[in-house]
Structures are given as structure tokens and as C-alpha cells.
C-alpha positions as CSV (number, residue, x, y, z in Angstrom):
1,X,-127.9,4.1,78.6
2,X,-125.7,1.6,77.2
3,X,-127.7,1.8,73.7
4,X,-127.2,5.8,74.0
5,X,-123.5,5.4,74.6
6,X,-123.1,3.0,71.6
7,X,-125.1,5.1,69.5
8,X,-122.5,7.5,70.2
9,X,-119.8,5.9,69.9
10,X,-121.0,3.9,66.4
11,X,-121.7,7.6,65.4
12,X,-117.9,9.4,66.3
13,X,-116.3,6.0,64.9
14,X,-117.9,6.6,61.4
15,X,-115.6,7.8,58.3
16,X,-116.4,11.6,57.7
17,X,-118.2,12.1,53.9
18,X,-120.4,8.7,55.1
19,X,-122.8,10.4,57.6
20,X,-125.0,12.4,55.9
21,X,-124.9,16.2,55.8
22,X,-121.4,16.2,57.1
23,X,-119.1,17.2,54.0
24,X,-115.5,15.5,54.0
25,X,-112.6,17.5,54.8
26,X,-109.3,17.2,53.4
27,X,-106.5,16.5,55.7
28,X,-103.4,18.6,56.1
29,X,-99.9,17.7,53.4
30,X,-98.0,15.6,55.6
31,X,-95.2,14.9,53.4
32,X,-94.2,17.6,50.7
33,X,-91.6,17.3,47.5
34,X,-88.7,19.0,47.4
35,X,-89.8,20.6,44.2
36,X,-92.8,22.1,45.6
37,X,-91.1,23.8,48.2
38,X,-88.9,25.4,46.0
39,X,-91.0,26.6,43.5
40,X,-93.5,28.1,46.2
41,X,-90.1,29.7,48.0
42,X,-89.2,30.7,45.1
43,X,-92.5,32.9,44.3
44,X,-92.3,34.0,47.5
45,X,-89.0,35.7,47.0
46,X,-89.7,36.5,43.7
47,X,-92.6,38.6,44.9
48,X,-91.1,40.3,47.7
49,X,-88.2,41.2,45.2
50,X,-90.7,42.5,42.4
51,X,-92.2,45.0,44.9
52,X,-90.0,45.4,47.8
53,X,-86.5,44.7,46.6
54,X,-85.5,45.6,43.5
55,X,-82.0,44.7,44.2
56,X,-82.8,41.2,45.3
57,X,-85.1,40.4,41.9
58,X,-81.6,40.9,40.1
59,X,-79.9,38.3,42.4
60,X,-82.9,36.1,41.8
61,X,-83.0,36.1,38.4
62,X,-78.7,35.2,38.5
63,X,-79.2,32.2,40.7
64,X,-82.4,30.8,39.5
65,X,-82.1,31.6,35.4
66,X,-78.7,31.9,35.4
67,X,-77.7,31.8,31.5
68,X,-80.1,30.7,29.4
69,X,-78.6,31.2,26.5
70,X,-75.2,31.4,27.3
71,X,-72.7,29.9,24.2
72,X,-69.4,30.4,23.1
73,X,-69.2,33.6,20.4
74,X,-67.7,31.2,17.2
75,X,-67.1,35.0,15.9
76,X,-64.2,35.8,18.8
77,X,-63.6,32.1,18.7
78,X,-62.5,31.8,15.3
79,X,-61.4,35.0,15.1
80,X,-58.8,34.4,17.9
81,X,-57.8,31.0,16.0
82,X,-56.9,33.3,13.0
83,X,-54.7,35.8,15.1
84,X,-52.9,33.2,16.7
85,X,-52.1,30.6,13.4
86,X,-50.6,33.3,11.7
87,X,-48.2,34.0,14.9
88,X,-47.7,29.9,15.1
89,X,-46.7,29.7,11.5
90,X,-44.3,32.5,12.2
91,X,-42.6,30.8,15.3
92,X,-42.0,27.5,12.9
93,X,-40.1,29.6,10.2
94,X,-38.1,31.6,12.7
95,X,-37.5,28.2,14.5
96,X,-36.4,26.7,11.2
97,X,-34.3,29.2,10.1
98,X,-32.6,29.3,13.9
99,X,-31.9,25.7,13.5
100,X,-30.8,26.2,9.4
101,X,-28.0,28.9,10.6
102,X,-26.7,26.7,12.7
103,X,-26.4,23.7,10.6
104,X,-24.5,26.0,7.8
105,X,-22.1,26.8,10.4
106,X,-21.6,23.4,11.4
107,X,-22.8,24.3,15.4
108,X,-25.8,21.5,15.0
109,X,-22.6,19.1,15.0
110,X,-20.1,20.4,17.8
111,X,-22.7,22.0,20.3
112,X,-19.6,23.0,22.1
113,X,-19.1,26.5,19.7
114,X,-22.1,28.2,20.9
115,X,-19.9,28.7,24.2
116,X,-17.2,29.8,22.6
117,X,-18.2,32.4,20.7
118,X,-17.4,35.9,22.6
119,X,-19.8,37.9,20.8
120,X,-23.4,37.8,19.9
121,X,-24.8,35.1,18.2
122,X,-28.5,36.8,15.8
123,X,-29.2,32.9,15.8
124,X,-29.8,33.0,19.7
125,X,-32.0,36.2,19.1
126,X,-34.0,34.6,15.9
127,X,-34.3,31.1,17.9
128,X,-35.9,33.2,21.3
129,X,-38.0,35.1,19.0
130,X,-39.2,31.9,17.3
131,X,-39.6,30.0,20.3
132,X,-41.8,33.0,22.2
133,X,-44.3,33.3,19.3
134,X,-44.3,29.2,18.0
135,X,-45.5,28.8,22.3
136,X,-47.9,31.5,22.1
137,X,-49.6,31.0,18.8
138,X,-49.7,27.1,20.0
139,X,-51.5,28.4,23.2
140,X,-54.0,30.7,21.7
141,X,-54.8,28.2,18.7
142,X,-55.8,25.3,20.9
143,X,-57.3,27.1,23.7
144,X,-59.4,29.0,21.1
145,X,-60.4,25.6,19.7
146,X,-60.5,23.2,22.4
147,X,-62.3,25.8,24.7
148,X,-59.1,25.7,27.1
149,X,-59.5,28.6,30.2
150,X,-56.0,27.6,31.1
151,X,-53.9,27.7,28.1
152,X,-56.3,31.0,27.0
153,X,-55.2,32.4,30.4
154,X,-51.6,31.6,30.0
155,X,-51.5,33.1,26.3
156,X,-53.3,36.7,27.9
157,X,-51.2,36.5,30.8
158,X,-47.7,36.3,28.9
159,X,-49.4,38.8,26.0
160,X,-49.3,41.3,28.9
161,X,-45.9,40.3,30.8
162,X,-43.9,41.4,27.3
163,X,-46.4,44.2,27.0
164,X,-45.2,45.8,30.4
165,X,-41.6,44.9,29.8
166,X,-41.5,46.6,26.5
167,X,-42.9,49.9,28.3
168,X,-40.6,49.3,30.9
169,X,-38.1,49.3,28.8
170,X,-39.1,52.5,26.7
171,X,-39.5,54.1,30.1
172,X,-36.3,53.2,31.4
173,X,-34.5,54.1,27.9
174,X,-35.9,57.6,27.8
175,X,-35.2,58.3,31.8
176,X,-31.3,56.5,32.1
177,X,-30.4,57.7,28.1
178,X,-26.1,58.1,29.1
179,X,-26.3,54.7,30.9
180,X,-28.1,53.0,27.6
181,X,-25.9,54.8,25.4
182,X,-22.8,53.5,27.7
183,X,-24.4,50.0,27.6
184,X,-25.4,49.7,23.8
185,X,-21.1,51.3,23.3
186,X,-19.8,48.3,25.1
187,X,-22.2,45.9,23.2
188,X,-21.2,47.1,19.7
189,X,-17.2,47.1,21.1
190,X,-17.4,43.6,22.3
191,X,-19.0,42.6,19.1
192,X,-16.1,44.3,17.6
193,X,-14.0,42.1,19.3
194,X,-15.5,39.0,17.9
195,X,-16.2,40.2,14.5
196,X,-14.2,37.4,12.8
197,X,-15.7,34.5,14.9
198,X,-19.1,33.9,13.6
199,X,-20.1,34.7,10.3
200,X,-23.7,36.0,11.2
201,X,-22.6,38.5,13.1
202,X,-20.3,39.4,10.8
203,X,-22.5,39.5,8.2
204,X,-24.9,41.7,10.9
205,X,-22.1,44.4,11.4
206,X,-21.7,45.0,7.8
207,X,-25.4,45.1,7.4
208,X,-25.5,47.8,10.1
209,X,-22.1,50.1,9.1
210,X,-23.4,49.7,5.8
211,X,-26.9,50.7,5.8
212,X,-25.9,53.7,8.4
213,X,-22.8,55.0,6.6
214,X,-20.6,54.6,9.6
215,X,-17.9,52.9,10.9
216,X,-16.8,51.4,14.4
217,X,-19.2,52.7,18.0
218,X,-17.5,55.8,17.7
219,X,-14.9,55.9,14.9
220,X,-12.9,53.7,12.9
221,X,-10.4,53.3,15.2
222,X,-12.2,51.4,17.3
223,X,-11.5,48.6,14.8
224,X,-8.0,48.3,16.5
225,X,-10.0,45.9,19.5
226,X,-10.4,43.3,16.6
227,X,-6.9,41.2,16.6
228,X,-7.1,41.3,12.7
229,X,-7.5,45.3,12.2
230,X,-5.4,46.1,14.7
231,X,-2.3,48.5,14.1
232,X,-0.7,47.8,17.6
233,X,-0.3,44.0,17.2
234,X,2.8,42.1,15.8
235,X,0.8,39.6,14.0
236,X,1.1,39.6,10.2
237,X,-2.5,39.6,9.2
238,X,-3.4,41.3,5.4
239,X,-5.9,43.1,7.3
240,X,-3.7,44.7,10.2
241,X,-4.6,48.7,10.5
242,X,-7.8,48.3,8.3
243,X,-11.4,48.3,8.2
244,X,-14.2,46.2,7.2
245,X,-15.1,46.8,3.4
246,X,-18.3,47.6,4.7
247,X,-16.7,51.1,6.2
248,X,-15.7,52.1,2.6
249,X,-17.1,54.5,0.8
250,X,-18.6,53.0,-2.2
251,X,-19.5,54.3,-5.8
252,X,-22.9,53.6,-6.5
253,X,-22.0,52.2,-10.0
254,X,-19.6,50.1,-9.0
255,X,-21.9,46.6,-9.5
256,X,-18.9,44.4,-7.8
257,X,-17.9,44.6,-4.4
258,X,-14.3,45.6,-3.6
259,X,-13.9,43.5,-0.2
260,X,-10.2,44.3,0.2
261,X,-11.1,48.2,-0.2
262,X,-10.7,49.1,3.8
263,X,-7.2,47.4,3.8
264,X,-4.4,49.7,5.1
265,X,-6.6,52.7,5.5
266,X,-6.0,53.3,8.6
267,X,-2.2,53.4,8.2
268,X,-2.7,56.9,6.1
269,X,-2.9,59.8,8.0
270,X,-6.3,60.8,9.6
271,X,-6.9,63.6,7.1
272,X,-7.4,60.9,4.1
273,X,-9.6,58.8,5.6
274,X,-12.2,60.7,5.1
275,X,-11.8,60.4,1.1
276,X,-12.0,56.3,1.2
277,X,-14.0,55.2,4.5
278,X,-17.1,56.4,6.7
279,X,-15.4,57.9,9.6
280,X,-18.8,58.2,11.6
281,X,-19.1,56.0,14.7
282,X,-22.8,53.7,14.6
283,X,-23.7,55.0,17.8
284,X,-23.5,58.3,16.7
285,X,-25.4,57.7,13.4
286,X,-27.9,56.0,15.5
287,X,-28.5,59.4,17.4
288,X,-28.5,61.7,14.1
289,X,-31.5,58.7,13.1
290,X,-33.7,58.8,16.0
291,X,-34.8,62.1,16.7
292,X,-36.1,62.4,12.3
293,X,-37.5,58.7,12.7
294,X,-39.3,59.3,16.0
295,X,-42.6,59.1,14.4
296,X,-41.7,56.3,12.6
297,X,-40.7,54.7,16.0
298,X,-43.5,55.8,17.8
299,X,-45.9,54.2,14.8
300,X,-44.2,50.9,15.2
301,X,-44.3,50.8,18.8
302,X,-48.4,51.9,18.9
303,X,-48.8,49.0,16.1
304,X,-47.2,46.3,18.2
305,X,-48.8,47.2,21.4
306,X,-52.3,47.2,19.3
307,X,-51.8,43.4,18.4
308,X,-50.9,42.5,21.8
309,X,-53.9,44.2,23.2
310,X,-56.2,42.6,20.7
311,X,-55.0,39.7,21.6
312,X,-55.4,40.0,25.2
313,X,-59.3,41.2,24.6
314,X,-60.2,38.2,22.4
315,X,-58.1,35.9,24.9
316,X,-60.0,37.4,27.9
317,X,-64.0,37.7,26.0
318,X,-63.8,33.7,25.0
319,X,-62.5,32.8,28.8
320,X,-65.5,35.0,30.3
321,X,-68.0,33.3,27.6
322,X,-66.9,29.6,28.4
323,X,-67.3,30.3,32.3
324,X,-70.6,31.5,31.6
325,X,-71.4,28.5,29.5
326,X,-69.7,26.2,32.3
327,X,-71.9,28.4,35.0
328,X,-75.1,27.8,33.1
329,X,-74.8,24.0,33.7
């Protein structure tokens, strides 16, 4: 009994594979790698989505490939770094020119003129125009280069801020026409005003009456604002009830300009002045100009908005290629 009971025991205590005719038998994983698991979840979706759910094969093949070749195109790259250098440069030389009007007119040394001046100052509108584009190109240049979302996103962002103003703007100046033409009146007149105070915008009104063949918003007698053209004052000025020469009526073979030609004009009576001096107003002329240039207008403003779209595309194609490149990883 106790021989039969050993036996047994001897035999249930023996190692499996060492009694004969009993084959060993593997025992079950007890611990598993991460690895495995995934790869064998991962077939197991993978099939299910291959024949069950085509939908969910797509999402698979997102989260588990991802981008594998996902790069940065150098073709939008550098091509983005070209658009925006040529801006850049441009924003220097306006910059520099700003800066170079100044210094002729002596406001770089007594900062304290550019508040006294009553009129408009082109400097301000060169120096904003130089400032905008030399920040922009700056932007898009290094963001192109340096792979920068932030700076890209800025430089498409602003891109499209001006581009909805300036359409804003056109809206607005085609719906509220008598309140622009009321607004852009009182410009010209205050700049009237201050024709004598600052020689580039002196040197932008003769530019304009010139070019346009008129003379004052309206008519010449809008020159009498201006303290030195004006017929109602006591002052003693050589100028008093004149024009600008710019107002005259000049003979194209004349090769010197006669800049004391508008003087006393305005003292004649009003029948004459038609024989010496322009006596179309520049708002007027502006009106005759518009409605045979509209094409011309509308060409210029299509152009602009062009570049400022191209912009924003190559701006917003190198961000959505350097987030797949930064997804990939």
C-alpha cells in the first residue's frame, strides 16, 4: 500500500517530457511585451477595418503611419523667401527715404515740427508704408527659412487684415460716394491751408494741380484759405490774391519755369483767368478721371489683391507642411 502510494506519488511528482510517452506541453505567456500586444491589436483592427470598416482602415492608417514621408516643399519654401525679400528690400528704401526727407528738412533735429505741421506730412505716409512692408517681408523671409508657424501665421494673418480693409474701403467708397467726396474736399482744403509749411507737401500739391490741369478742390479761389494767396488779408505778401505757378497755364516750349506766373491773377476779373490759369477744381478733375480710368483702376486693384493672395497661399501651404512634418515625429 504504502509502495503503491509512493509509486504514485514518485510518478505525479516527475517533470512532464521525462516519463516516457508523455509529450511536454508548453505553458501559457505569463508575462507579455508591450510591443506584442500592439502589433497583434493592431492586426486585429487592421482586419476588422479591411473587411468590415472601411472608414476605420482610413483612421488606422492616420494614427499608426501617420506621414511617412512628410517634408517641407523647398519649392513653396524658397519660393515664399523670394516673394517676401523683394517686399523687405522695399520697406528699407521707403524706410530710408522717410528718414532722408526728414533730415533735409531738418525734423531728424527738432522732433518737435512734426506736431506742428497743420497739414499732411507724404513722409508720415512713405514711413507707414515702409514700415508695413520692411515687418512683413521680415516675417515671411525668416518664417520661410527658419520653418517659423508663428511668424508664417502672423505674416498670412496681417496679409489678409489689409486685404479686407482695402475691400472695405472700396465698398464703403462706392456705397457713401457724397460723404467721401465731402471728406477727400476738406482734406485737399486743409492742405491748402498749410501749403507753405512743409515743402513735401508743397511739392505734392503742385505735383497733383499740375499733372491734373486744375487748380484749388473746387476752383482757384479756394487759394484765398492759404494766408499767403489770400485777397481778404491786410498782410503785404508778393503772393496776396494769387496762385500757385503750378495753376498756370504753361506753353509746352517754354523749357524754364515761370514760378511768379500765378501772382496777381486773381486780382483780374474772373473772365481772364481763364486765359493764364487752370480754373478747374482737383476734385472735379479727379471725377472727369475716374469713370475713363476705371479699368485701369480696376486692373491695379485685381493685381494687388493677386500678390496678397499668393502670399497668403504660400504662407498657409509651408505652415500645413511643417505641422505635418512636426506630426510625423
Amino acid at each position: 500500500m504504502n509502495g503503491l502510494s509512493g509509486g504514485k506519488l514518485r510518478r505525479s511528482a516527475a517533470p512532464q517530457g521525462l516519463r516516457p510517452g508523455v509529450p511536454p506541453v508548453s505553458s501559457p505567456a505569463i508575462f507579455v511585451t508591450s510591443t506584442k500586444l500592439g502589433c497583434e491589436a493592431g492586426r486585429q483592427m487592421e482586419y476588422l477595418a479591411a473587411i468590415r470598416v472601411p472608414a476605420m482602415r482610413r483612421l488606422i492608417q492616420m494614427y499608426y503611419y501617420r506621414y511617412e514621408n512628410a517634408e517641407v516643399s523647398c519649392f513653396y519654401k524658397y519660393l515664399m523667401f523670394s516673394y517676401n525679400i523683394i517686399f523687405w528690400l522695399a520697406g528699407v528704401a521707403f524706410i530710408a527715404v522717410g528718414f532722408w526727407a526728414w533730415s533735409e528738412k531738418g525734423v531728424l533735429l527738432d522732433l518737435t515740427q512734426v506736431t506742428r505741421l497743420h497739414g499732411f506730412d507724404p513722409v508720415w505716409l512713405v514711413l507707414v508704408v515702409g514700415g508695413v512692408t520692411f515687418i512683413l517681408g521680415f516675417a515671411g523671409c525668416v518664417g520661410a527659412l527658419r520653418e517659423n508657424i508663428c511668424l508664417l501665421k502672423f505674416f498670412s494673418g496681417v496679409i489678409g487684415l489689409i486685404f479686407f480693409l482695402e475691400l472695405t474701403a472700396a465698398v464703403l467708397a462706392v456705397v457713401f460716394q457724397g460723404q467721401v467726396r465731402e471728406w477727400i474736399n476738406e482734406f485737399f482744403l486743409a492742405n491748402i491751408r498749410a501749403y507753405r509749411d512743409d515743402i513735401d507737401l508743397q511739392n505734392l500739391i503742385d505735383s497733383l494741380q499740375r499733372v491734373n490741369h486744375c487748380c484749388g478742390a473746387q476752383d482757384p479761389v479756394d487759394w484765398d484759405l492759404n494766408v499767403y494767396f489770400s485777397c481778404n488779408g491786410t498782410h503785404r505778401s508778393r503772393e496776396k490774391c494769387g496762385v500757385p505757378f503750378s495753376c498756370c497755364i504753361t506753353d509746352p516750349a517754354d523749357s524754364v519755369v515761370n514760378t511768379q506766373c500765378g501772382y496777381d491773377v486773381r486780382s483780374r476779373p474772373k473772365r481772364e483767368w481763364s486765359d493764364h490759369i487752370y480754373t478747374k477744381g482737383c476734385i472735379v478733375a479727379l471725377e472727369d478721371w475716374l469713370p475713363g480710368n476705371l479699368y485701369t483702376v480696376a486692373i491695379v486693384f485685381i493685381v494687388i489683391s493677386l500678390l496678397q493672395m499668393v502670399g497668403i497661399y504660400l504662407a498657409r501651404t509651408l505652415i500645413s507642411d511643417i505641422e505635418k512634418v512636426r506630426f510625423s515625429y
